[in-house]
C-alpha positions in Angstrom: -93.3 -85.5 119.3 -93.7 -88.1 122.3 -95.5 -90.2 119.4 -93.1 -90.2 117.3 -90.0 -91.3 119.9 -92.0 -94.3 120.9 -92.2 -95.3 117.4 -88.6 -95.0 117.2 -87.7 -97.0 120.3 -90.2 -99.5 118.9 -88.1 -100.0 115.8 -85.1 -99.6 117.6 -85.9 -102.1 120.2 -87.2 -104.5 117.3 -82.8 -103.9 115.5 -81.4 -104.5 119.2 -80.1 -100.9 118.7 -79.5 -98.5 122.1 -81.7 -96.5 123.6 -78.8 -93.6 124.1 -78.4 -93.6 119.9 -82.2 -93.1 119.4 -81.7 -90.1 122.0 -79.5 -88.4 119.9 -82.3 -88.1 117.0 -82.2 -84.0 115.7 -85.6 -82.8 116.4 -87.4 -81.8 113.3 -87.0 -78.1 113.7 -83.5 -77.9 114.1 -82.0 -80.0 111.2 -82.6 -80.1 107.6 -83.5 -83.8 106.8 -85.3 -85.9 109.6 -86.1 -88.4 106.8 -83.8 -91.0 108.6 -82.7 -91.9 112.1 -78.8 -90.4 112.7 -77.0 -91.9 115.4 -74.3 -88.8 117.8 -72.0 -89.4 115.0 -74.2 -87.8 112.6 -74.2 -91.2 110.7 -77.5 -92.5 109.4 -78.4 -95.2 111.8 -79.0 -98.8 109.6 -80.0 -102.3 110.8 -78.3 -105.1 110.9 -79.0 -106.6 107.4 -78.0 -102.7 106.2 -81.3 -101.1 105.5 -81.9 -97.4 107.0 -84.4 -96.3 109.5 -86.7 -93.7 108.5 -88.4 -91.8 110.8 -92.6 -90.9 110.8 -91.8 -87.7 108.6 -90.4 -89.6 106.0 -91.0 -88.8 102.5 -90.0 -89.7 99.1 -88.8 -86.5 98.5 -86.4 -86.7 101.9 -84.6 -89.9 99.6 -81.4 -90.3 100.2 -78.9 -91.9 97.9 -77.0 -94.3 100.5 -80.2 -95.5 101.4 -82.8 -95.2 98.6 -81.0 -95.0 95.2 -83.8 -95.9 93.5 -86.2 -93.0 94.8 -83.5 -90.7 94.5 -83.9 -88.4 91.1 -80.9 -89.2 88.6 -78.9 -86.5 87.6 -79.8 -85.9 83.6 -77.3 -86.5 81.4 -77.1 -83.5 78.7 -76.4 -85.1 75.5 -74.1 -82.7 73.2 -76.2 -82.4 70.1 -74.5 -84.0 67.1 -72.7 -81.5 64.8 -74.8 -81.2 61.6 -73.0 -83.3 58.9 -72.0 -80.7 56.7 -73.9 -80.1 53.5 -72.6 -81.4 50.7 -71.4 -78.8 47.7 -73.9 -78.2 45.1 -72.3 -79.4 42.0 -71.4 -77.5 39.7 -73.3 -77.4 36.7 -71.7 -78.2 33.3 -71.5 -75.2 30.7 -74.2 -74.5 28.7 -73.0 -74.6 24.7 -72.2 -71.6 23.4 -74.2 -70.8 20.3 -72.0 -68.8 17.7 -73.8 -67.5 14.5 -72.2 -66.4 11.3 -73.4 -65.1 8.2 -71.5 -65.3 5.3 -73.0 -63.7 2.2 -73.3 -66.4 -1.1 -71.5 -64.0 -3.0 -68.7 -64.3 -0.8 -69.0 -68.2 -1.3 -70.1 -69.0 -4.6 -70.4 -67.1 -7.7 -74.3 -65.8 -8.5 -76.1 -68.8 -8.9 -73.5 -71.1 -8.5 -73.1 -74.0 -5.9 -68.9 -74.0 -6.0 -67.1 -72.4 -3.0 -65.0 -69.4 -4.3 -61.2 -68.7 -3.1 -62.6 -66.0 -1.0 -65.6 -68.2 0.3 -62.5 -71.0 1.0 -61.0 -68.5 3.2 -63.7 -67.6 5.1 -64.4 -71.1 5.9 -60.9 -71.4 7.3 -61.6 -68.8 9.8 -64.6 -70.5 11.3 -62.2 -74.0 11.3 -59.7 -71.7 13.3 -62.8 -70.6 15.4 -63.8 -73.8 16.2 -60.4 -75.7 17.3 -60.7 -73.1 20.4 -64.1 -74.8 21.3 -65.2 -78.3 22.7 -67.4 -78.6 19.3 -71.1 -80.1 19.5 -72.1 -79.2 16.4 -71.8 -76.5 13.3 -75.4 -76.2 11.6 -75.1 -74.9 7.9 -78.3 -73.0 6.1 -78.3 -71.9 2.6 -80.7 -69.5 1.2 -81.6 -68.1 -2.4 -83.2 -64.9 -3.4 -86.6 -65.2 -5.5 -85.5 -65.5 -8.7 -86.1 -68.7 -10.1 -88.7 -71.5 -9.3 -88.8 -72.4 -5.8 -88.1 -76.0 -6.3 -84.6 -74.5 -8.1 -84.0 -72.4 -5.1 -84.3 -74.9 -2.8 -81.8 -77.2 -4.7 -79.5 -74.5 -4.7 -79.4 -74.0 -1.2 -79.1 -77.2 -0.4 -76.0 -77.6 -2.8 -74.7 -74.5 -1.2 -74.8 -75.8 2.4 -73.5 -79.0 1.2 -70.3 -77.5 0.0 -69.6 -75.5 2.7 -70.3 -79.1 4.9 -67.7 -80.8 2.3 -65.1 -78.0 2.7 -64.9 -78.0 7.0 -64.6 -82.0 7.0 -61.8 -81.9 4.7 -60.6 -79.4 7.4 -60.7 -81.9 9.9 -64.1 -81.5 11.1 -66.2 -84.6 12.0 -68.7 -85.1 9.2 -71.6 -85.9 12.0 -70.7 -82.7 13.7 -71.8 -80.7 10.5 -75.9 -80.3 9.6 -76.7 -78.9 6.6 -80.0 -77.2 5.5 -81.4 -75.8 2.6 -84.1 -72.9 2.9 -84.7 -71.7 -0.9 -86.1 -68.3 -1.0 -88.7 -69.0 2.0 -86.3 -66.7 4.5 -85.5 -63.8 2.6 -84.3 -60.5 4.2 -85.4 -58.0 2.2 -88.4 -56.7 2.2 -91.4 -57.2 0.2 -92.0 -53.3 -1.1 -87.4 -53.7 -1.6 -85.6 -54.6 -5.1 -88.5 -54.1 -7.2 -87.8 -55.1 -10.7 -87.0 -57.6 -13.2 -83.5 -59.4 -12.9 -81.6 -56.1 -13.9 -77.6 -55.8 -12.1 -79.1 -53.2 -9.3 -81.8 -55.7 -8.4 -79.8 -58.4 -8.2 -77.2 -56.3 -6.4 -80.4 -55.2 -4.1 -81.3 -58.7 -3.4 -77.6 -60.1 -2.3 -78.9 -60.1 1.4 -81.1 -63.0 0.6 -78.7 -64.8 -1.1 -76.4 -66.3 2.3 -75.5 -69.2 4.2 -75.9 -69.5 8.1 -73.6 -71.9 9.6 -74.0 -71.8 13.3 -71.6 -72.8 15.3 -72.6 -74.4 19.0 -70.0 -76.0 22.0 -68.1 -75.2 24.8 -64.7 -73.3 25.6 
């Protein structure tokens, strides 16, 4: 202790400060920071040019912010985290096109082996314009098929001339021509079966074989 007051009326003696202000110095035991010289006042005892004594026990850690604002540890400023930008809403994806499919028989159409819509077949039709005006229309596929009587190069002319009127009769109804495929099959897609309407061209097998004799038209958009 005696070493450490001389060193303190050394440095005091060196600021032209009073003996009786050194005196009052807290001994190390009985205050909490001895880092710095305090004067009776309590006040941290400075030179003339402003700087503060510090005494032998001095240590960074004993920093002060009136006299060492550079050694003292900065408060840390808690940065709010940013709100997460909010996601964006999926969008919503468009409709897929409703595929309608109708099968009208060819005897409902057309007369047997004939490629002219009937007054019945005309009616039909008119239902499936009616159908589509409730739709956002993408397009309307026609397929005609024949039953196997006949050559199938005459079959497949027919049921191309078959779903060609039906294609002539909707765009006289208003519907776009491009809007309207048409397809002829022949007797390739029959729906009878092979061991079915066994015979020659009697009335009961061409009666049996009136399944195979249709047109498809397949309607596809959106409501």
């Amino acid at each position: 202790m005696i070493v450490r007051v001389k060193h303190s009326l050394l440095l005091a003696a060196l600021a032209g400060l009073s003996v009786s202000a050194l005196a009052q110095t807290p001994d190390i035991d009985l205050k909490g920071n001895v880092g710095y010289v305090i004067d009776q006042r309590g006040v941290v005892t400075k030179s003339g040019t402003g700087l503060c004594w510090r005494t032998g026990y001095w240590t960074p850690a004993m920093a002060i912010a009136e006299c060492d604002p550079d050694l003292v540890k900065k408060p840390e400023v808690v940065v709010a985290p940013k709100a997460a930008a909010p996601m964006a809403a999926a969008p919503i994806a468009a409709p897929k096109p409703a595929a309608q499919k109708i099968t009208l028989a060819a005897d409902a159409l057309f007369d047997f082996n004939k490629a002219t819509l009937r007054d019945e077949g005309k009616a039909k039709l008119d239902k499936v314009t009616e159908d589509v005006k409730g739709i956002k229309l993408e397009v309307i596929i026609a397929v005609g098929h024949a039953d196997r009587f006949g050559t199938d190069a005459y079959n497949q002319k027919l049921s191309e001339k078959r779903a060609e009127a039906v294609k002539s009769y909707l765009t006289g109804k208003g519907i776009e021509a491009n809007r309207v495929y048409t397809e002829g099959k022949g007797k390739k897609q029959p729906l009878t079966k092979a061991d079915q309407c066994k015979g020659g061209k009697t009335k009961a097998v061409v009666a049996c074989l009136q399944p195979d004799r249709r047109v498809e038209i397949e309607v596809i958009g959106t409501k």
